[in-house]
N, C-alpha and C positions, 0 to 999 in steps of 0.2 A: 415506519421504523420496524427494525426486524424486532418479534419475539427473544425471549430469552431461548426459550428449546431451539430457535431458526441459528440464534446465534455460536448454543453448542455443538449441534451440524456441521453448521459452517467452520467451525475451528475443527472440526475432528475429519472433516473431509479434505483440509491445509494440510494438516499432521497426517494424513494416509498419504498426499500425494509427496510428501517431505524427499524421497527418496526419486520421484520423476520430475518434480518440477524444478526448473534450474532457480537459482537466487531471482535475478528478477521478474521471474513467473511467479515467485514465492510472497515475492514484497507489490507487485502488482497485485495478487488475490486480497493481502491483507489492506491496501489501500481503500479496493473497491468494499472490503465489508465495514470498513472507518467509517468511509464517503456513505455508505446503507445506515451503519448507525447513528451519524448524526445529526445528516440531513439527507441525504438521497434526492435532495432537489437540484435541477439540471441537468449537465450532461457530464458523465463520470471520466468521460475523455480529457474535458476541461480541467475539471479538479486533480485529475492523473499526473497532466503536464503540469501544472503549478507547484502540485506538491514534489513530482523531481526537480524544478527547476530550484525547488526550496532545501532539497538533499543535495545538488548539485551545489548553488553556493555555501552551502553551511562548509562542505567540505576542502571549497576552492579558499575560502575565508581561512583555514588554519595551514594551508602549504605556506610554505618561504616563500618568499620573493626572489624571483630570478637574480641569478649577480649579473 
């Protein structure tokens, strides 16, 4: 698990690139430091997809329904 100082870093290095990184570059860095803090065990690809596919229905759950 990352340190606390590892952890300040890493947000303050998110917040610098705030201006070049596009949104899903932005929400991808913070996933991988999630996946670092709370377990960092296996492969960060896997937990990547899972966790969009968990962003993807949350959002697909509150559209209408086609008429």
């Amino acid at each position: 698990l990352l340190q606390p100082d590892e952890v300040v870093v890493e947000m303050k290095e998110i917040r610098g690139q705030f201006e070049t990184k596009t949104p899903s570059q932005r929400l991808r860095s913070l996933l991988y430091i999630y996946w670092k803090q709370h377990s960092g065990q296996g492969e960060f690809e896997a937990f990547y997809q899972r966790q969009m596919e968990n962003i993807i229905n949350t959002i697909k759950e509150k559209l209408e329904p086609k008429p």
